[in-house]
Structures are given as C-alpha cells and as structure tokens.
C-alpha positions in Angstrom: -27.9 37.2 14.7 -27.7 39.4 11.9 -23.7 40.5 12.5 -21.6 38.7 9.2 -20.0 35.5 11.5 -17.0 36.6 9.5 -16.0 38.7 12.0 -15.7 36.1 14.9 -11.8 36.6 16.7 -10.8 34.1 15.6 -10.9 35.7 12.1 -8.3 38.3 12.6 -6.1 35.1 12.5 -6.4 33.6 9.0 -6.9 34.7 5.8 -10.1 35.7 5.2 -10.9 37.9 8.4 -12.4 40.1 6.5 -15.7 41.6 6.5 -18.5 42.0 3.3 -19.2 45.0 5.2 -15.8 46.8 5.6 -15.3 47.2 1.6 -15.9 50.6 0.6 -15.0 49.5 -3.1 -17.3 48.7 -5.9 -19.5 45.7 -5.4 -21.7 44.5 -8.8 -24.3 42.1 -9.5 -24.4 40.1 -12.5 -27.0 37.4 -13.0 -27.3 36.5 -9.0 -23.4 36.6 -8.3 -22.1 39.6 -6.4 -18.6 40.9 -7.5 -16.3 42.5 -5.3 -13.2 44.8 -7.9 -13.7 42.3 -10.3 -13.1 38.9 -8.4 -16.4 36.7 -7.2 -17.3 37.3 -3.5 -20.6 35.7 -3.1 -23.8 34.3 -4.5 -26.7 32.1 -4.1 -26.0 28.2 -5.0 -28.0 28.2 -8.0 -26.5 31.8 -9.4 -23.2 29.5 -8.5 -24.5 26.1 -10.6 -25.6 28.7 -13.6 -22.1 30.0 -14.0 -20.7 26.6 -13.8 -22.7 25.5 -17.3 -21.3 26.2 -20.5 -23.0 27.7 -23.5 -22.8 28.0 -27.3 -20.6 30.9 -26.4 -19.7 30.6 -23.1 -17.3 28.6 -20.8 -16.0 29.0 -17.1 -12.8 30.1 -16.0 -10.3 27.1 -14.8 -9.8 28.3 -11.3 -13.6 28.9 -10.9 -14.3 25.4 -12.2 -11.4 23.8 -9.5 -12.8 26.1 -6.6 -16.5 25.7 -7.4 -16.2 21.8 -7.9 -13.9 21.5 -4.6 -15.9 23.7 -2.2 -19.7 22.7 -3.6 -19.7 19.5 -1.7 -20.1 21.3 1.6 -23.3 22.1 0.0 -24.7 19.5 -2.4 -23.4 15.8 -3.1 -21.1 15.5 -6.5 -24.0 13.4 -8.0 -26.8 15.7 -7.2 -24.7 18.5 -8.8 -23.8 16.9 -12.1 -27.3 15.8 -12.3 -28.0 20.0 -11.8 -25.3 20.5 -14.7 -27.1 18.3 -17.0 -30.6 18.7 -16.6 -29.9 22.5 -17.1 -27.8 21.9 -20.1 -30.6 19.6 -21.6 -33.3 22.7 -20.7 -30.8 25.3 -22.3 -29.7 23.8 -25.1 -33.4 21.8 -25.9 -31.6 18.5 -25.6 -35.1 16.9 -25.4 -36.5 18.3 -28.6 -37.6 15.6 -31.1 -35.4 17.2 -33.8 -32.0 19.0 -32.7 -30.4 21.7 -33.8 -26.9 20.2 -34.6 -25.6 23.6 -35.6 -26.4 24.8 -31.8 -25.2 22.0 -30.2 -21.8 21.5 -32.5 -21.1 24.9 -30.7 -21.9 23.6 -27.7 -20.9 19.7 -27.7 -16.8 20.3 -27.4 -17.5 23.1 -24.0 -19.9 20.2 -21.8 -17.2 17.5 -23.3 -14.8 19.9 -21.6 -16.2 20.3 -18.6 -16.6 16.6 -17.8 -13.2 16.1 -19.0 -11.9 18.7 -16.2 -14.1 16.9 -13.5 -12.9 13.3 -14.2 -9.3 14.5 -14.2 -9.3 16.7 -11.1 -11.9 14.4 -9.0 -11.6 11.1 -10.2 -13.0 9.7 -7.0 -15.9 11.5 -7.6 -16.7 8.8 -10.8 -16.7 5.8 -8.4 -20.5 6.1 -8.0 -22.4 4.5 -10.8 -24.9 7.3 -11.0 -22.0 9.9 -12.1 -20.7 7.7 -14.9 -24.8 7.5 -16.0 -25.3 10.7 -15.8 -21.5 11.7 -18.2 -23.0 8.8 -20.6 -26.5 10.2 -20.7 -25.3 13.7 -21.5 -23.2 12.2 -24.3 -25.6 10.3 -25.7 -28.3 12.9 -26.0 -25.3 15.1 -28.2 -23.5 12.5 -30.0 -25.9 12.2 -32.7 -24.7 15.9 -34.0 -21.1 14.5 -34.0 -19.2 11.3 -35.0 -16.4 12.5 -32.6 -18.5 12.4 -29.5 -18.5 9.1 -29.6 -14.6 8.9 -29.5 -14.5 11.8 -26.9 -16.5 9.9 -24.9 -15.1 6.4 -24.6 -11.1 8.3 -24.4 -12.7 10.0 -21.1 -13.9 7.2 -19.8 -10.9 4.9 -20.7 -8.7 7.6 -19.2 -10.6 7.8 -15.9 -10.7 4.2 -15.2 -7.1 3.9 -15.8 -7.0 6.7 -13.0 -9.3 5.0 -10.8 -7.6 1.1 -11.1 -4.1 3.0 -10.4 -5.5 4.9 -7.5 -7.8 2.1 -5.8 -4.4 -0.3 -6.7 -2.4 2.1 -4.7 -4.8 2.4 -1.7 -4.7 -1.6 -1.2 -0.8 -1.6 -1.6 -0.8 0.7 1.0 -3.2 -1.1 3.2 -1.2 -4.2 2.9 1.6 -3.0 4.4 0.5 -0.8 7.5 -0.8 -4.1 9.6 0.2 -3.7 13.4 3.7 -5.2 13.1 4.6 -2.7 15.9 3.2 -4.1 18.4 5.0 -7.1 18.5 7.5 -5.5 20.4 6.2 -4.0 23.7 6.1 -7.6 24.8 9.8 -7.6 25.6 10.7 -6.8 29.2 14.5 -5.5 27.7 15.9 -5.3 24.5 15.3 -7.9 22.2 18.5 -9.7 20.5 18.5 -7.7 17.4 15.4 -8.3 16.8 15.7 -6.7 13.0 18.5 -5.4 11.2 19.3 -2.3 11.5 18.3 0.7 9.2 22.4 1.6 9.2 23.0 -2.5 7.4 20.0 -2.2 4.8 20.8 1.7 3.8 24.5 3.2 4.9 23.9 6.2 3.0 21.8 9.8 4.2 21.8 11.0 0.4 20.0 7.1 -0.7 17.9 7.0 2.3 15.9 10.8 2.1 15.9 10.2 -2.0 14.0 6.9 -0.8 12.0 9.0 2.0 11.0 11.4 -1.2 9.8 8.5 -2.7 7.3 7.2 -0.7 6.2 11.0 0.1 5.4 11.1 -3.2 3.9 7.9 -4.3 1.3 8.5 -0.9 0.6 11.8 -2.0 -0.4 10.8 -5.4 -3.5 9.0 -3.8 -5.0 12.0 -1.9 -8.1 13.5 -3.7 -8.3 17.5 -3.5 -11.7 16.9 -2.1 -10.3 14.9 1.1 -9.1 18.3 2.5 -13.2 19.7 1.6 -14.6 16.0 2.9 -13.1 16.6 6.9 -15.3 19.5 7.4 -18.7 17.9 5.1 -20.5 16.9 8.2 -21.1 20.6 8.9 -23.9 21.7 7.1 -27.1 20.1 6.5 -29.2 22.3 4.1 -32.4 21.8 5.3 -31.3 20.9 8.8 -32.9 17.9 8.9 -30.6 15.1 7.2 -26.7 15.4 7.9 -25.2 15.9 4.9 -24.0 13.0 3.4 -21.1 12.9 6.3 -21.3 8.4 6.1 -19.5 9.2 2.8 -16.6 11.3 4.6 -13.8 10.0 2.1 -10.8 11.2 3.6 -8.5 7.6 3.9 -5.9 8.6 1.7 -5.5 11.4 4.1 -5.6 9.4 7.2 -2.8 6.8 5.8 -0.7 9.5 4.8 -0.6 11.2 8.6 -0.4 7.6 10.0 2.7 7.0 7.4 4.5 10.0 9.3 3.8 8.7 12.9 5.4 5.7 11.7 8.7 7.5 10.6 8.6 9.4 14.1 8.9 6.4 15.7 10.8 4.2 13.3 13.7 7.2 14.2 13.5 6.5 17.4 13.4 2.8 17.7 16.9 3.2 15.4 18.0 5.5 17.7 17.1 3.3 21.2 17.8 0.1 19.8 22.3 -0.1 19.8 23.4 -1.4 23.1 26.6 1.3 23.0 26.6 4.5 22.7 29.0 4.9 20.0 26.4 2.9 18.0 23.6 4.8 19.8 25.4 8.2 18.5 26.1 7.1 15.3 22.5 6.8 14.1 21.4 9.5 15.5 24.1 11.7 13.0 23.1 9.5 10.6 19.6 10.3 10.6 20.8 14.4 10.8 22.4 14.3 7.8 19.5 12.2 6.4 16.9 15.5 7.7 19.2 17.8 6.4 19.4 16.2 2.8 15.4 16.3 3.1 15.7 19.4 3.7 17.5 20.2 0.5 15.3 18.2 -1.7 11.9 20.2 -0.5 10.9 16.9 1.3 10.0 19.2 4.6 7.5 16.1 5.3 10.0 13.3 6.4 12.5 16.5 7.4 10.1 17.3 10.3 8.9 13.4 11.2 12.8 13.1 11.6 13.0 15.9 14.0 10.2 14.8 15.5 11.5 11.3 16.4 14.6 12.6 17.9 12.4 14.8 20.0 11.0 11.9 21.2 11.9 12.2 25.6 13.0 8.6 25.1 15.2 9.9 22.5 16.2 13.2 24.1 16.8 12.0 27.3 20.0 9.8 26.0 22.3 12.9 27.6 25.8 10.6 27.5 24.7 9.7 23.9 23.8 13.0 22.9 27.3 14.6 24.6 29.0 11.8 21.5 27.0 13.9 18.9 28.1 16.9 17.0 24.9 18.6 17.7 25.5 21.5 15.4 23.6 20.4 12.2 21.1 19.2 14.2 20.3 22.9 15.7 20.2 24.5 12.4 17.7 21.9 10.9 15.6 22.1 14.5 15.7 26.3 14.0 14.0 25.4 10.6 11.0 23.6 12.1 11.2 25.6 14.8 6.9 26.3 15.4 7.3 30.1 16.9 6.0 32.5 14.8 3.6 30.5 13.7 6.2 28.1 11.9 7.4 31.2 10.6 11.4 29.9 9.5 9.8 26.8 8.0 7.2 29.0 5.9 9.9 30.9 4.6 12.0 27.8 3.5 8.5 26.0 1.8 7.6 29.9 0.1 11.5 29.3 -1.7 11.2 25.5 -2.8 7.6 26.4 -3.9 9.5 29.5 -5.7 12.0 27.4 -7.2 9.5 24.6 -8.0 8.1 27.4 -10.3 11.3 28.4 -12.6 12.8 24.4 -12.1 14.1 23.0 -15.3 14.5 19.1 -13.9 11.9 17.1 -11.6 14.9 17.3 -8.7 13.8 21.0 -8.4 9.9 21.0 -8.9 9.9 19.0 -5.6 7.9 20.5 -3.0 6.1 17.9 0.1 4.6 20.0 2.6 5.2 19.6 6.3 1.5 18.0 5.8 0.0 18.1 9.4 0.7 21.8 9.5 -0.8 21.9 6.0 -4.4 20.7 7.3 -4.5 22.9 10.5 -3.9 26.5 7.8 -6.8 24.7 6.0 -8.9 23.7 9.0 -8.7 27.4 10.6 -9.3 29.1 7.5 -12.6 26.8 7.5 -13.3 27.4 11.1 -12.3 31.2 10.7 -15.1 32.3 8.6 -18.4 30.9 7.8 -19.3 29.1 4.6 -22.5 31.2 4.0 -23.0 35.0 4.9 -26.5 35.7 6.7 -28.3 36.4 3.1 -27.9 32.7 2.8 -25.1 33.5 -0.1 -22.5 31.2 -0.5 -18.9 32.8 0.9 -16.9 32.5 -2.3 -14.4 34.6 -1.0 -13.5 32.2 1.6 -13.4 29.0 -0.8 -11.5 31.4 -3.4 -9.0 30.8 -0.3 -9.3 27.6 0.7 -8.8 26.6 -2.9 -5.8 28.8 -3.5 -3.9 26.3 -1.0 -5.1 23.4 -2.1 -4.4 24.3 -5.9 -1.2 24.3 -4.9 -0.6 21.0 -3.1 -2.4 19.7 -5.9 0.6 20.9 -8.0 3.3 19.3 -5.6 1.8 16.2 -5.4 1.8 15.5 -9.6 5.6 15.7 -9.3 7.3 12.6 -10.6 10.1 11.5 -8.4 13.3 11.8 -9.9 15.3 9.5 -8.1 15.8 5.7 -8.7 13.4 3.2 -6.1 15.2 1.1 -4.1 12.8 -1.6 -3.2 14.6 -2.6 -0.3 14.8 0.4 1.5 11.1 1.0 1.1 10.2 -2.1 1.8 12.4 -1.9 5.7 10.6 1.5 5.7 7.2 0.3 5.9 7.4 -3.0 7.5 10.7 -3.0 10.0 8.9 -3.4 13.4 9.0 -0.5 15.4 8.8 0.4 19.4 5.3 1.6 20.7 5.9 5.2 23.5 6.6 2.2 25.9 9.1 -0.1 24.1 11.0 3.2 23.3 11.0 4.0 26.7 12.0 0.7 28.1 15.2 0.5 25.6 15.7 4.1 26.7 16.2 3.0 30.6 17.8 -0.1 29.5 20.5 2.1 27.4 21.0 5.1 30.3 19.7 3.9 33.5 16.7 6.0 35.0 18.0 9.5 36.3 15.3 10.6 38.6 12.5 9.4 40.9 9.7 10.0 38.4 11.8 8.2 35.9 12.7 5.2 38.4 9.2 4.9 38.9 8.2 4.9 35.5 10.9 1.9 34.3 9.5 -0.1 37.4 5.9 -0.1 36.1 7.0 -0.8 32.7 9.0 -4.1 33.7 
C-alpha cells in the first residue's frame, strides 16, 4: 500500500521508472510544490492551480503552462479549472471591490489576457463549451474598465478562436464526408470485378507526385488533432472522489480515431492496387511503384504513409504473390522494410525520426521542417509512459514528473503537426485516395487466389469458403 506505484516492472520500461525515493539530491518546497534540482516533481492540485495564476509581478513559464493545461484534465474538467483560475484571480487581485485599483490591475490585466490567449491557441477545443467562453468574457469584463485596450484584446481573442474553431469543426465534417463504407461494396464479388475503378497507376504515374500527395493529407489530418486527444484516451481513469467517473462521456478523441482509421485505409488501398491487375507484369509493376512511392516518404519525413505502405505489402494476400514477387527487384524494398523493422523496440526507425526531427530544427524551407510520426507507434510510447507510472504518488501529490514527460512528446508532435505543406495539392489524387473503393481482408484474399491459385491445403480450403 504505501510502496510509490512508480516502481511497478513495468516501469523499468519507459521513461519515468523512476522512484521519488531513489533521489539522494536536493528536494525543496516552495509554496506546496516540491522541487527536485531545480525542475517541478510533484505537488498537491491546488499548489498546482496557484502556480498557474498570474500576478502584478508574476507569470508562469510556457512549458509549465502547456504541461499543466494538458495533463490537469486527468484531474479536473477544463471548465471547472478556468472557473478555479478566475475566481482566484478576482480574490487576489479584489476584482469584486466596489472601487478598483486600476494601477494594480493595469499590472496585472496584460498577464490573465495572456494566459487566456495561450489557452485558446493551444486548446481551442477546449472553448467549444459555452461556459468557458463565459467565464474568458466575465474575467474581461471585470478588468476592462481599467483599460480601453481590454476591450480590443478581448474581441481579437475571441475573433481568433472562432476562426480556429469554424476551420477545425469544417475540417472534421470534410473528413467525415468522405470515409462512408465505400469498401465494402466489393466483398460481394465472387472473382475480380471488370476493372471495377481505375487504377491508382492511370490517375497518378509518378512515386515523387503521389508521397508529396500522401504528405498532404498527413498533414491536413494532423492539423485537426487537439494535444489534449492524446490526455482524453486515458480521462476515464480517475475519478477524484471515487464516486462519479470523471467526465469520461466527453472522451474527445475523434480526430485521433479518423486519423488511425485514414492509415488502415492506405494499408489496404496498397493492397487492393497490388491484387487487383490480372498479370503479373502489371501485378509487379505496382508493387515497385508503390516502393519507390515508400521510399520518397521516407525522404520527406512522411514515416506515417512510409510504414502504412509497408504495411499493405505485408499484407499475406499481398506477400503470398511469390511468381509476382520473383518479377520485382526486391532490393529497395528490403532497405525501406530494415527501416520499419520493430526489433529493438523500432530501434532503426527511431533513429531515422530523431534525424528528420534534428533536421526539422536547423531547416531553412517547409520541405525540411517535415516531420509525421509513424502515429500508431506514437500513441503506444504515450500510452506506456501513462500506464508505467501512476498519475498521483501515495501523499495524494500530483506526479509532475511523469506529465513533465508525457508533455515533452506531445510538445513535440504539436510542433510537427503546424507544418505547412510545401508541395502543390493535386485534387485528384486526393480525392482517388480517399474514396477509390478498396478490398476488405476477404476481397484481397479472393483476388489473391484468383491471381496465383491456392498453394496449400489450408489455402484451398480457405478460397473454397470464400466463393
């Protein structure tokens, strides 16, 4: 009971297995918080609220206001906390006296302004409840009267955020429009349809056109996810009082969800390509096609599409094409498959992300700053470093050490994703990417057996069911 959960085995494996107790080094108080060489470890949610509110002379660090506002929502809903922010501010700084002191709160007026400008910009999603926009306008309202520019301040922010908001809820329903179930109208066939679609090789010829294309929806789904999705996965966890859950109906993670679903759909829009020719010459020509496609990913820093490619061709309907495989030169294909290659803990590919992100840093055009994440892989780091330590030590303190972490990786994505995409959009490509019908596991299998017959019993047997 009273052993730091910190020190479960599974910590050993991520980042924080660490232990408050192992530290022979300094640790200091200062008004609740406990500081471990200089850097926040833990504290008690209210010491953590306190540090978040500005003063007269006074104002958080950034990276304490991004990991504070990211990782609070395990703990207290966005609306309850601004509502914290603002009735302290109003005790602090006597909001509610009948006469103000404008000197006082001139000081103070531009650091809350700043704040809730940081918020809006870095959670906009946040602002889609009615109660946070009340409580920005009341806080405004109670310190405009010191200053004519409050005002102004205050209807730029909010003009600003719902810009953000129409753009990102506008996104969402473009997305939605497009994912319907068209790939299910295909399982119906007993054999391959008659070119039932164009081909990906008719509507794009070229691998250098087609991953700039890739890059661009990458990017424009990314745009949409909310820091706080990654958080929003694991909110369920922990009620505070134990008796209501907390607040898990509002898990807000779709952007997420889309995005994971978009690369499932390029796994198996690979391998429909790939199943669909009726030769093998055809057959084999896609599938080099669709290396040199992975490998210009992989040159751009789109690792995302990179590995969905890999992944389709991985696919045993795919794989299992040996007489169209023997037309391939396989090569390129190895090299790019040694990259995504998951031993070590994915250790080539990490090595390969740490240099784009390294390049990202010193880049002097947009072409270099990219950086997409293999993104699955992305959410299992952050989902072990949240299963590998607990969010509270047994004082009750809130682990800030642990969301110092969590927000370390997610600061960076947030980076990555902000990157414009350099390359022109070619609104026919994207539009074959997201709607050309594609194969369920069966279809893919059935136009496997119908391309190279069934090799084996268990093979034989599976074709017969499927007719």
């Amino acid at each position: 009971e009273g052993m730091p959960q910190t020190l479960s085995s599974t910590s050993m494996f991520t980042p924080c297995g660490f232990s408050p107790h192992l530290h022979t080094s300094k640790e200091d108080e200062q008004g609740g918080l406990i500081f471990q060489d200089g850097n926040l470890t833990s504290a008690s949610l209210d010491a953590l609220i306190q540090h978040l509110i500005p003063t007269t002379d006074y104002y958080p660090e950034k990276a304490y206001i991004f990991t504070f506002l990211l990782s609070s929502r395990l703990f207290i809903e966005p609306h309850e906390l601004l509502s914290r922010v603002c009735h302290k501010c109003i005790e602090q700084q006597r909001l509610d006296d009948p006469v103000l002191d404008k000197a006082r709160i001139r000081k103070f007026g531009p650091k809350i302004l700043q704040l809730l400008t940081e918020w809006t910009e870095t959670f906009p999603y946040d602002f889609q409840e009615e109660r946070m926009i009340g409580h920005l306008k009341d806080m405004i309202h109670r310190i405009a009267p010191c200053d004519e520019a409050y005002w102004k301040k205050m209807n730029q922010l909010l003009q600003t955020l719902n810009q953000k908001l129409a753009t990102l809820s506008h996104g969402q329903e473009g997305i939605v429009k497009i994912s319907p179930a068209v790939s299910d109208k295909l399982v119906a066939f007993k054999s391959k349809p008659p070119s039932i679609q164009r081909e990906i090789l008719s509507v794009c010829s070229d691998p250098y056109t087609l991953a700039q294309q890739l890059t661009h929806v990458e990017l424009e789904r990314l745009s949409h996810i909310g820091p706080e999705e990654f958080v929003q996965t694991f909110v369920h966890k922990e009620p505070l009082d134990g008796t209501k859950t907390c607040f898990s109906e509002q898990k807000k993670t779709s952007n997420l969800e889309a995005y994971v679903k978009w690369f499932n759909r390029l796994c198996y829009l690979v391998a429909t390509e790939i199943c669909m020719p009726a030769k093998k010459k055809q057959r084999a020509q896609v599938i080099e096609f669709f290396i040199d496609v992975a490998r210009e990913c992989f040159n751009i820093g789109n690792f995302n599409s990179l590995m969905a490619i890999i992944s389709g061709m991985n696919m045993s309907p795919v794989s299992r094409l040996k007489k169209t495989w023997s037309k391939v030169k396989t090569a390129k294909f190895f090299i790019l498959e040694h990259q995504m290659d998951p031993t070590g803990n994915f250790y080539n590919y990490r090595t390969a992300l740490r240099g784009a992100a390294h390049r990202s840093l010193t880049a002097h055009s947009n072409r270099e700053k990219i950086v997409i994440p293999f993104f699955s892989l992305l959410i299992k780091d952050i989902y072990f470093l949240n299963e590998g330590c607990a969010n509270r030590l047994p004082n009750g303190h809130v682990n800030f050490e642990k969301f110092l972490e969590l927000a370390k990786q997610v600061g960076e994505f947030i980076t990555w994703k902000q990157v414009e995409c350099p390359f022109e959009q070619d609104p026919n490509i994207i539009h074959y990417l997201h709607t050309a019908p594609i194969f369920t596991e069966d279809g893919l299998y059935l136009a496997s057996y119908e391309s190279e017959s069934p090799e084996n019993q268990t093979e034989k047997d599976r074709w017969k069911s499927l007719r």
